[in-house]
N, C-alpha and C positions, 0 to 999 in steps of 0.2 A: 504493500500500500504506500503510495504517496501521497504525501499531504503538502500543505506549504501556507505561511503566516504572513498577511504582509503587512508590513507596520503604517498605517495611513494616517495617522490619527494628530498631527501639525500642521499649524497655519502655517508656518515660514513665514514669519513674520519679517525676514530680509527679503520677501518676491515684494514687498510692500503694495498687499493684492488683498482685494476681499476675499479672494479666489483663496480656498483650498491650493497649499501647494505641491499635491500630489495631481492636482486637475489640470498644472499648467503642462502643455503638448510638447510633445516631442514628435517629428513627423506626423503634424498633425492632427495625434491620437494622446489623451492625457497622459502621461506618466503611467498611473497604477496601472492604466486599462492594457497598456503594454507588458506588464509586469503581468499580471494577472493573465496575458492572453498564452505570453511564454511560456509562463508555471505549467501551463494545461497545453502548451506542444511538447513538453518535454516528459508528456506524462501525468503529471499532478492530479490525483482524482476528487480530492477535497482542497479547495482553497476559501482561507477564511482571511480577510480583508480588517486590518483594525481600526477603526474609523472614532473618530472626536470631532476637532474642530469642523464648519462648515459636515456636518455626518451625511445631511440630507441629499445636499449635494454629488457627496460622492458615491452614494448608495443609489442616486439616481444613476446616477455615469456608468456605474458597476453591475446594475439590474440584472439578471437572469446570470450572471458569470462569474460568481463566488456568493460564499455567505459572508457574515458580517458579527462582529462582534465589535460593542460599545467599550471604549477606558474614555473614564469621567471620574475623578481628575486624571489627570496624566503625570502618573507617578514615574517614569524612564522607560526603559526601553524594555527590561526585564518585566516590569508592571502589562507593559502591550504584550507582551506573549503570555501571559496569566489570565487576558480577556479571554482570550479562544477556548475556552474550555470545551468545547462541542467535539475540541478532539483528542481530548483526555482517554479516551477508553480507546482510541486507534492504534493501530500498529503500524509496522514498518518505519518511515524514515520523514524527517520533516525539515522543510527549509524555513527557514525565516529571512525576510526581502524587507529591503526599507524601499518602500514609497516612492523613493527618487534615484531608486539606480534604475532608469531607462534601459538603461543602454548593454545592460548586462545581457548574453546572448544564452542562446538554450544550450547552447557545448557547454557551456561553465555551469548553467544550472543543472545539465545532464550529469556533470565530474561530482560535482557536490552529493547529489541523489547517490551517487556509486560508492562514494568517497565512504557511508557509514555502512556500509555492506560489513569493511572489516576494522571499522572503529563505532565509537560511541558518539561523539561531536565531532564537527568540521570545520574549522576557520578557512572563510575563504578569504586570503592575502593577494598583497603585491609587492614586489619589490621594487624601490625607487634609488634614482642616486643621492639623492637628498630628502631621507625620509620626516624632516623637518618636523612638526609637532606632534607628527601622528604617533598613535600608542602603538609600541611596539611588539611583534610577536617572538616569544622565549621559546628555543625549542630546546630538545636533551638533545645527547650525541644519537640517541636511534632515529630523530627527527619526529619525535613526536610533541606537540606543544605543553610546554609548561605552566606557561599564563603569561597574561596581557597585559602592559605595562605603560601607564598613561605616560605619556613623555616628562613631566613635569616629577614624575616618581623615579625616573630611571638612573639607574648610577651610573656614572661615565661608560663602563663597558656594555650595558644595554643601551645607551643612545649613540652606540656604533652600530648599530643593526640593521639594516637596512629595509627588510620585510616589517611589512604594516598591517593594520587588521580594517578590513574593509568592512568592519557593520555587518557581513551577510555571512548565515550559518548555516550548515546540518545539524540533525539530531538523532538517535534514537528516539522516536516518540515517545515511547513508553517513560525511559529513564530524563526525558525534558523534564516531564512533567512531575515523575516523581522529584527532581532537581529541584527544580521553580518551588515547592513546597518549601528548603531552607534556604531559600534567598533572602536576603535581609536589606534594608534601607538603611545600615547602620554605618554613612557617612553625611558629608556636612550638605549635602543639598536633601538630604532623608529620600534619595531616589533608589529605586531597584534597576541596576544596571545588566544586561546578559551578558557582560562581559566576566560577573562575578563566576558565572557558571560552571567556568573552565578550572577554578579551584574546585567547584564543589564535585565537578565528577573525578578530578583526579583523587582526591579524597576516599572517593565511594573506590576508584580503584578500575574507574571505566579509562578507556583509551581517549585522550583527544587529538587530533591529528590536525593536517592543513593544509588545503589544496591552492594550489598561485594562480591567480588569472593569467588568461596570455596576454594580456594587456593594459594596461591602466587606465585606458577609455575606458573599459566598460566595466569597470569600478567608479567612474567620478559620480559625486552626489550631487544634486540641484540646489544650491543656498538658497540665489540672488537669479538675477536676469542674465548675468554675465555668463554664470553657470551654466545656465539655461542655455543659451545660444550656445557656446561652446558644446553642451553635451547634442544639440543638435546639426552644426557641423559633425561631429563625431559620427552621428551616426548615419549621417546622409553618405558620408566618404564611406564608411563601413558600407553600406547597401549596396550602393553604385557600384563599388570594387567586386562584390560578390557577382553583381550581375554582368557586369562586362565583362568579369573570365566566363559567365556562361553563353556569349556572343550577344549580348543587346549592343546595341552602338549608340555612342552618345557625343554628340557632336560635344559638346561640352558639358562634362560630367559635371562642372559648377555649379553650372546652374538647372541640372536635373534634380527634381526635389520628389523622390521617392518615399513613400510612408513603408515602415516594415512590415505591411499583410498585402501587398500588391503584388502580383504574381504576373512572370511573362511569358509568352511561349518562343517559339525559335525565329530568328531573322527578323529581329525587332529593330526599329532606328528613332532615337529621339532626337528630335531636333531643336536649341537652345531654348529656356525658358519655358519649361516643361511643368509641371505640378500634378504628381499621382500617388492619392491618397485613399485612406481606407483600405476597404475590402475591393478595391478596382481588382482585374483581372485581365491582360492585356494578349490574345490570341498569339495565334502566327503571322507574319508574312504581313503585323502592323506597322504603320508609318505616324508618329506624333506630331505636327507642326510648331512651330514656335507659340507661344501664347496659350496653351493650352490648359485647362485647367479640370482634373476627372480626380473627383471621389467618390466612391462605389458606386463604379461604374462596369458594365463588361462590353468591349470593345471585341468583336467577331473576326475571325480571317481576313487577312486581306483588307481591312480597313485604311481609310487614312483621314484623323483625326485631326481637321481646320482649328482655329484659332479660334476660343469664346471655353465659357463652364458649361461641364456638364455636374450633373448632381443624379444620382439612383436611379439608373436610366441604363439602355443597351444602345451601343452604335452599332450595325451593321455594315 
């Protein structure tokens, strides 16, 4: 069984947005909804969503595509995985997503999923050259993690480390949850953090281990707007690269702006100033013109798709 948690439940009060800031888009599609959409290509057969600020909102956005579970107040991050209880009596393996890693791809969340086959927790890391404030990840000599050490705690030889912990987990489900029972709030903000975790199951005597992204894109978190744009350059350049090694042609990939559930079929050509979003779906042997603007749309064989929007519609 795969399960998976996502943590939704801040404003970002740095997007300086009324907007929920797991709602602001990433190719066009919110944050979570992409998060949520991957969890469930990569398998994920219960996904619970942990919703607070603006809740209404994103439970609208989320409708028929996870459940939901309430933190009111918002005690830390350890507190948001203690809402989900729906999946307390589950088995097998569970992820936990924050809200604003877009960009994270199903390979990494497929490696996580596999990653507690033969451990008990999973930190999924990165390694930078300059891992500057981030809390650091401790390993032993067999490479298994120790614990996770806020930068401001580390002693000289741990803030030489260069591996970092990126906020997103595995679990054992079973032993999460029994975990999550002795977490404790007993520091100076009185917050339950997940990062305590990784004491508590070395403790009990479980394995924690730690799987690296291939890449630090799709690790960055969404603050600010700046964020924002950045993680969506990130991931437009991600899309495009996939699909031009599968023969689409892009006269300039710059300015092709592909959402990640658009699909192409063979001898495809985009021509500049391009916009394919949603659930589009783009035949064979189609031709895009400049200006063009398709969200869930299905464009047929052989088409060739003039300059204006289209919206929930078929071109022939």
């Amino acid at each position: 069984m795969r399960n998976a948690i996502v943590l939704a439940a801040g404003k970002g009060t740095r997007m300086h947005s009324d907007l929920p800031k797991v709602l602001h888009k990433v190719g066009d599609t919110p944050m979570v909804e992409v998060i949520v959409r991957n969890l469930k290509n990569c398998g994920a057969e219960r996904v619970v969503s942990v919703v607070g600020y603006g809740r209404e909102a994103v439970m609208e956005a989320l409708e028929g595509q996870c459940e939901f579970a309430v933190q009111e107040p918002q005690l830390g991050t350890g507190h948001a995985v203690m809402q989900a209880k729906q999946l307390e009596e589950e088995t097998g393996a569970t992820l936990v997503v924050n809200g604003d890693a877009a960009t994270i791809q199903t390979g990494t969340l497929s490696n996580l999923y596999a990653s507690v086959e033969q451990a008990d927790m999973a930190v999924l890391t990165v390694s930078l050259p300059d891992a500057g404030a981030y809390g650091r990840v401790i390993r032993n000599e067999a490479g298994d993690v120790l614990r996770i050490v806020e930068f401001k705690d580390c002693t000289k030889e741990e803030a030489q480390v260069h591996e970092i912990n990126t906020g997103i987990y595995a679990f054992n489900n079973q032993k999460l949850f029994e975990a999550l029972k002795e977490l404790t709030n007993d520091n100076a903000q009185k917050e339950y953090y997940i990062t305590d975790l990784v004491e508590i199951f070395r403790k009990k005597g479980w394995r924690v281990t730690a799987v690296q992204a291939g890449d630090v894109g799709e690790v960055q978190g969404v603050n600010d707007c700046v964020e924002l744009a950045r993680a969506n350059h990130w991931l437009s350049d991600h899309i495009n690269t996939l699909w031009m090694k599968k023969g689409v042609q892009m006269a300039d990939p710059s300015t092709a702006y592909i959402g990640p559930f658009v699909t192409f079929g063979t001898d495809c050509e985009l021509y500049p100033n391009v916009y394919l979003y949603g659930d589009t779906i783009i035949g064979n042997h189609v031709t895009i013109m400049p200006g063009s603007f398709l969200r869930n749309v299905t464009v047929r064989d052989g088409a060739v798709v003039s300059a204006g929007v289209y919206e929930n519609t078929e071109i022939a």
